[in-house]
C-alpha positions in Angstrom: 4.0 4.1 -47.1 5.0 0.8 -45.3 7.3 3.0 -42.4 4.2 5.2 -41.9 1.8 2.3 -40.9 3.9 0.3 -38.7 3.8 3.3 -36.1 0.3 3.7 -37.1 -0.3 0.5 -35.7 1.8 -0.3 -32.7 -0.2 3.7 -31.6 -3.4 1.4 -32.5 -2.4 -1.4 -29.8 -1.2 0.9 -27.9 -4.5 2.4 -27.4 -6.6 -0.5 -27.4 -4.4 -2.2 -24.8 -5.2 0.9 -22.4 -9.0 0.4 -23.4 -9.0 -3.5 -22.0 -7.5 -2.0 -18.9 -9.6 0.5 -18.0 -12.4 -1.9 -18.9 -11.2 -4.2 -16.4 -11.9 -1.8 -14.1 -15.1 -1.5 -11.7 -16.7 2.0 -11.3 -20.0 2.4 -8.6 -20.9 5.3 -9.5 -21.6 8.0 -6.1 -25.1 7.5 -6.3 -24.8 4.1 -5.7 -22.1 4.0 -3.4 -24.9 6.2 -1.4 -27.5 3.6 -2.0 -25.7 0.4 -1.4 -24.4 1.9 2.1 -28.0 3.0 3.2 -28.7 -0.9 2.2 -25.8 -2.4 4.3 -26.5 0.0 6.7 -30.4 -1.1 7.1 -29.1 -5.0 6.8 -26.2 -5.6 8.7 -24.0 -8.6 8.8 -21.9 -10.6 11.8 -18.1 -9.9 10.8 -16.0 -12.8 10.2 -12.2 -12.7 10.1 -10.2 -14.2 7.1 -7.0 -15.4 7.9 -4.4 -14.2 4.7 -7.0 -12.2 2.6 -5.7 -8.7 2.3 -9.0 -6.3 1.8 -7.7 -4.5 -1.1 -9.4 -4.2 -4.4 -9.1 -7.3 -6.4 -8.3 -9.4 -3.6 -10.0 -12.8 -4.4 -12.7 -14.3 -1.5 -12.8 -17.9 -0.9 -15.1 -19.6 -2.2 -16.0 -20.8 1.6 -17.4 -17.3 2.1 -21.3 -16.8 1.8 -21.6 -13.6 -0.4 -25.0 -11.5 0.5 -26.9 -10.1 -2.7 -27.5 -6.7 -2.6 -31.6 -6.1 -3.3 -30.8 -2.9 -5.2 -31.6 -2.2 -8.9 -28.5 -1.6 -11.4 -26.2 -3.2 -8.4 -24.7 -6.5 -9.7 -22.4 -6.9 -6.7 -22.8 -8.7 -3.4 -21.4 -7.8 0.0 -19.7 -9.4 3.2 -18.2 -7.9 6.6 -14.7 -8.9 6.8 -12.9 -7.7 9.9 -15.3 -5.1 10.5 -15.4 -3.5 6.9 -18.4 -4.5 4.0 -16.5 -5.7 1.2 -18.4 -5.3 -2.3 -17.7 -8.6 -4.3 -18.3 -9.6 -8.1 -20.1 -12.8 -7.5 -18.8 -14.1 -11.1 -14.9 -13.8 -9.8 -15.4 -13.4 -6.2 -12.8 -10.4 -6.8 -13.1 -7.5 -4.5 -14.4 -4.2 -6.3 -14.9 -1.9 -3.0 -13.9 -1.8 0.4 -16.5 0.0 2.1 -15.2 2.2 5.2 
């Protein structure tokens, strides 16, 4: 009985290891993506140029950035224009979630 359960419950790590994971990551959903562009587009910001910030998703933004709120219901995220591209940011980590093309 004991051999059975000890695969039993490395599967059950296993599985809840891959559950944290895909927890940890951000989904917008098309229908926002759709309305947080025709936001952005409608409010535009200057672009500003960080020096050593890759813009790839979870990228971190320092804290000397100003991070604009996004006035759109069900969108937690804020946004910034770095080197020409709108950058969706979680405010709590100031962790990229989307590069916006």
């Amino acid at each position: 009985m004991k051999i059975h359960l000890v695969p039993a419950a490395a599967g059950l790590v296993l599985l809840t290891g891959v559950g944290v994971a895909t927890a940890d990551q951000v989904i917008v959903t098309p229908e926002q993506q759709t309305v947080i562009r025709e936001y952005v587009d409608r409010h535009p910001l200057a672009s500003i140029s960080l020096l050593g910030v890759e813009l790839n998703i979870g990228s971190t933004v320092p804290e000397t950035v100003e991070l604009h709120p996004i006035d759109v219901p069900d969108v937690q995220y804020r946004y910034v224009v770095v080197d020409d591209r709108t950058v969706l940011v979680d405010p709590g980590t100031r962790r990229i979630v989307q590069v916006i093309d």
